[in-house]
C-alpha positions in Angstrom: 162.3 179.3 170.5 159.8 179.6 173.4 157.8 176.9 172.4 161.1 174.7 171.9 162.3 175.5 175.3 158.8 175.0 177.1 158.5 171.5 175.7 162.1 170.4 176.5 161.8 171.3 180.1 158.4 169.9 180.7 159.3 166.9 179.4 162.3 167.2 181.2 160.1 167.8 184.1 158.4 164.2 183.8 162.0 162.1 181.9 164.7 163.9 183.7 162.9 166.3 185.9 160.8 170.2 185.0 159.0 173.3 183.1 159.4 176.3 180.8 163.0 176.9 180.8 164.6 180.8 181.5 168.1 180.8 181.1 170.6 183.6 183.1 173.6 184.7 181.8 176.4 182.4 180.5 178.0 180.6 184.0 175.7 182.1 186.3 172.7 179.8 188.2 169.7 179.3 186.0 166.7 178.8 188.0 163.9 177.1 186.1 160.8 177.0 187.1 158.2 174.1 187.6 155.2 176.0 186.6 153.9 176.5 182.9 153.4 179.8 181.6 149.2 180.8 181.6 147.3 179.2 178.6 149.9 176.9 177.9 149.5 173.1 177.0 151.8 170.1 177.7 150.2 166.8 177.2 153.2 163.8 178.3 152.5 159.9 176.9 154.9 157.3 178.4 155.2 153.9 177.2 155.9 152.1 180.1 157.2 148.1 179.5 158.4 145.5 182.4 161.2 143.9 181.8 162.0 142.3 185.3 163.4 138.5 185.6 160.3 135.7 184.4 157.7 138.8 183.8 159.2 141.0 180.5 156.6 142.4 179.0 154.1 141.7 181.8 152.6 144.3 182.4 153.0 147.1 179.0 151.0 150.5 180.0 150.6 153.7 177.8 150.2 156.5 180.4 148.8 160.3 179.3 149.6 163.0 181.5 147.9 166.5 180.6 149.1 169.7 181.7 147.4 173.1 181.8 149.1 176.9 182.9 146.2 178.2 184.8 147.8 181.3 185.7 152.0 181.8 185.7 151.8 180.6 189.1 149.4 177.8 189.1 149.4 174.6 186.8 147.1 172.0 187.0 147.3 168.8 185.6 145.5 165.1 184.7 147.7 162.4 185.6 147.8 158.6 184.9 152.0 158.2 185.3 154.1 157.5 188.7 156.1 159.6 186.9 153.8 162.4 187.1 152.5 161.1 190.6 155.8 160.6 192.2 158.6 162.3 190.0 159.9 158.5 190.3 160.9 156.8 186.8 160.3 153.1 186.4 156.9 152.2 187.0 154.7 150.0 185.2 151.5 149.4 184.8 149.5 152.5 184.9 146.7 153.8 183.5 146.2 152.7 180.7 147.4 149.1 181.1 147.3 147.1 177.7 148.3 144.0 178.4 145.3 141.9 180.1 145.3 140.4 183.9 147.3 137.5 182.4 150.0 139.7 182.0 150.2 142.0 185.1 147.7 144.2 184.7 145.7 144.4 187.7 143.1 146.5 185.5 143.0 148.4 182.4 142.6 151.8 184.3 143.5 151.0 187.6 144.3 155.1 188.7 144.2 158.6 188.1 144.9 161.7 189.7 144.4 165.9 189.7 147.4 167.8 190.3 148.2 171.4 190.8 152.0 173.1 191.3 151.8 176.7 193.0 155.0 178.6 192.4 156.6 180.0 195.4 159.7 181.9 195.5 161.8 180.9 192.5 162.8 178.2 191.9 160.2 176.3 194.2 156.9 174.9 194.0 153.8 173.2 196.2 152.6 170.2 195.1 149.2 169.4 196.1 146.6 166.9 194.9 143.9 164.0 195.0 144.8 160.7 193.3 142.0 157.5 193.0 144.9 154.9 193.7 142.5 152.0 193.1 139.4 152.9 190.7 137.5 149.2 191.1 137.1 147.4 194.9 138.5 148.6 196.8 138.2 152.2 196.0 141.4 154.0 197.1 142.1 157.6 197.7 145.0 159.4 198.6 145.8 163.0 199.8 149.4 164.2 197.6 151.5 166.5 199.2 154.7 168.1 197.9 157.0 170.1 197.6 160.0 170.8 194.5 162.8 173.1 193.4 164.9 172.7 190.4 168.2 174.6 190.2 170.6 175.2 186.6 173.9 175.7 186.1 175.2 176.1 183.1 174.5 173.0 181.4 174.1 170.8 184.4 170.8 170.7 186.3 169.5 169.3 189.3 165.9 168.8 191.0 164.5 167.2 193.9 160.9 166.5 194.1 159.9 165.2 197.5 156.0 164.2 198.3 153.8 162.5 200.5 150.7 160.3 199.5 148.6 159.9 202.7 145.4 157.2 202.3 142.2 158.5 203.2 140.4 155.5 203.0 140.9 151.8 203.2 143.5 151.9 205.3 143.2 148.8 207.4 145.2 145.9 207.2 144.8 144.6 203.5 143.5 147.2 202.3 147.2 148.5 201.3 146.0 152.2 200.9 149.3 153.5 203.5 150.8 156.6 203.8 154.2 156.4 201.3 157.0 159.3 201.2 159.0 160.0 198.1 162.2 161.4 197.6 163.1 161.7 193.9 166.5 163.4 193.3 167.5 164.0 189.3 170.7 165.0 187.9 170.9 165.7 183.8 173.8 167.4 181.8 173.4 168.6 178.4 176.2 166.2 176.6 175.0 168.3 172.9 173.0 170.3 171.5 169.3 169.1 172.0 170.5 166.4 174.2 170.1 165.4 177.8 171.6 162.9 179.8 170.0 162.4 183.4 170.9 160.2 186.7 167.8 159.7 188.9 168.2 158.4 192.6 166.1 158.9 195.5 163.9 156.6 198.4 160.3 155.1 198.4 159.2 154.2 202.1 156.1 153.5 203.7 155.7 155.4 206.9 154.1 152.2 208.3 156.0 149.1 208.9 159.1 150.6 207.2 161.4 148.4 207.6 159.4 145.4 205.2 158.3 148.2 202.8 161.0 150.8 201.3 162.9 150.6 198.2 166.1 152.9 196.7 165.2 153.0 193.0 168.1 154.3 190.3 167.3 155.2 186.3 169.5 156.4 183.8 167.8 158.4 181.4 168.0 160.7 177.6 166.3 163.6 176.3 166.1 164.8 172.8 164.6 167.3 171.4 163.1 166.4 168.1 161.1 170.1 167.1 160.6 172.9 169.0 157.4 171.6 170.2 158.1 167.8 170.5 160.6 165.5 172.5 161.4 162.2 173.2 163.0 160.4 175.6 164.1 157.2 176.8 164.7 155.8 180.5 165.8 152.4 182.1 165.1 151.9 185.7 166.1 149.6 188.4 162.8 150.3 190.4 163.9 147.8 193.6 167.6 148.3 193.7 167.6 148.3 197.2 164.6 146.6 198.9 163.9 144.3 201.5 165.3 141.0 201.2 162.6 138.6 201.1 161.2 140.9 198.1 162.2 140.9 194.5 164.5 143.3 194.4 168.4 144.4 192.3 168.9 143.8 188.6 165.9 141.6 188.6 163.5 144.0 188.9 163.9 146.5 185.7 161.8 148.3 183.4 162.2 150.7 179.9 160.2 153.7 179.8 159.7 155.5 176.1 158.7 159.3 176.7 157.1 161.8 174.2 155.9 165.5 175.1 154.0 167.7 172.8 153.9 171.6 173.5 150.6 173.7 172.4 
């Protein structure tokens, strides 16, 4: 049962949003927290696929994401996902990117990151870490800062996940390494047994220039639990919803997501 629970909420953390579940009483708040328990494993893999107007299929990314319980209170994690980055469903073309610079890779392993969560009071966390957002010319690093909560009730759960990547480095003009804020906000209900349905919204902006670089991404997203140690899950994203006009943006920017978490 443990083992169950812990892999359905870290991949919930990372599809639909958390970590190791502990459910309250029947119709009271269940606050779960965004930590694993010490000595516990999570390794995430996301198959990431674009499937935007003119470019589907271009570019298709595998992305690991490895997560380690230091302590109760501190996790620590490997990241090659936006999801894992950002909390944001519906990139593409992450680490590792399979499918060539003729098909919008930019490189095979283009980034990586180290994370860490700190659990404060229940259910919140700190979200702290160094990410190589570039790994070839120009080298690009970025400062993450964050913070999280994730609140349960009953079967309906809800978490917001708000960061800040600040560039240390290459930050002039064409370099692109910019300060960007992240608001991810994700809402999942448990339509059956084993089974998650999840609504993600939230904002991308760049602190620079905003009004040319921001987008309102939206995802619709499922969960299933397939043993107690491994889950699936499956996600469609409208990245670019809303975005600046003179960038591609609504229904023709879109990409699928399939999600698998494994428990040790």
């Amino acid at each position: 049962m443990f083992r169950r629970r812990l892999t359905q909420a870290f991949l919930a953390s990372v599809l639909l949003a958390s970590a190791a579940q502990a459910r309250a009483d029947e119709g009271t708040v269940q606050q779960d927290q965004l930590t694993l328990p010490a000595k516990r494993l999570v390794l995430n893999g996301f198959l990431e696929a674009n499937l935007s107007k003119n470019a589907a299929f271009k570019p298709i990314s595998i992305s690991p994401d490895l997560w380690y319980g230091a302590t109760d209170d501190v996790t620590v994690g490997l990241v090659h996902s936006q999801v894992g980055a950002t909390g944001f469903l519906g990139a593409t073309g992450d680490s590792l990117c399979l499918s060539g610079k003729s098909n919008g890779c930019s490189r095979f392993y283009p980034s990586v990151g180290a994370d860490v969560r700190i659990r404060l009071a229940t259910p919140f966390i700190l979200d702290a870490g160094l990410f190589v957002r570039n790994t070839s010319d120009p080298f690009q690093l970025a400062l993450k800062i964050g913070v999280g909560g994730r609140w349960r009730f009953d079967k309906f759960t809800l978490e917001a996940l708000p960061n800040l990547f600040i560039g240390l480095n290459k930050r002039a003009q064409g370099m692109g390494n910019k300060d960007w804020l992240s608001i991810p906000i994700t809402a999942a209900y448990e339509v059956a047994d084993k089974l998650e349905l999840a609504l993600q919204v939230g904002v991308q902006l760049q602190l620079e220039q905003t009004g040319d670089n921001y987008s309102l991404p939206l995802a619709l997203a499922a969960r299933y639990q397939v043993t107690r140690e491994f889950g699936l899950g499956l996600a469609f994203a409208l990245p670019r919803l809303v975005a600046p006009s003179a960038t591609a943006h609504g229904f023709d920017v879109r990409t699928l997501m399939l999600g698998g978490s494994y428990a040790f």
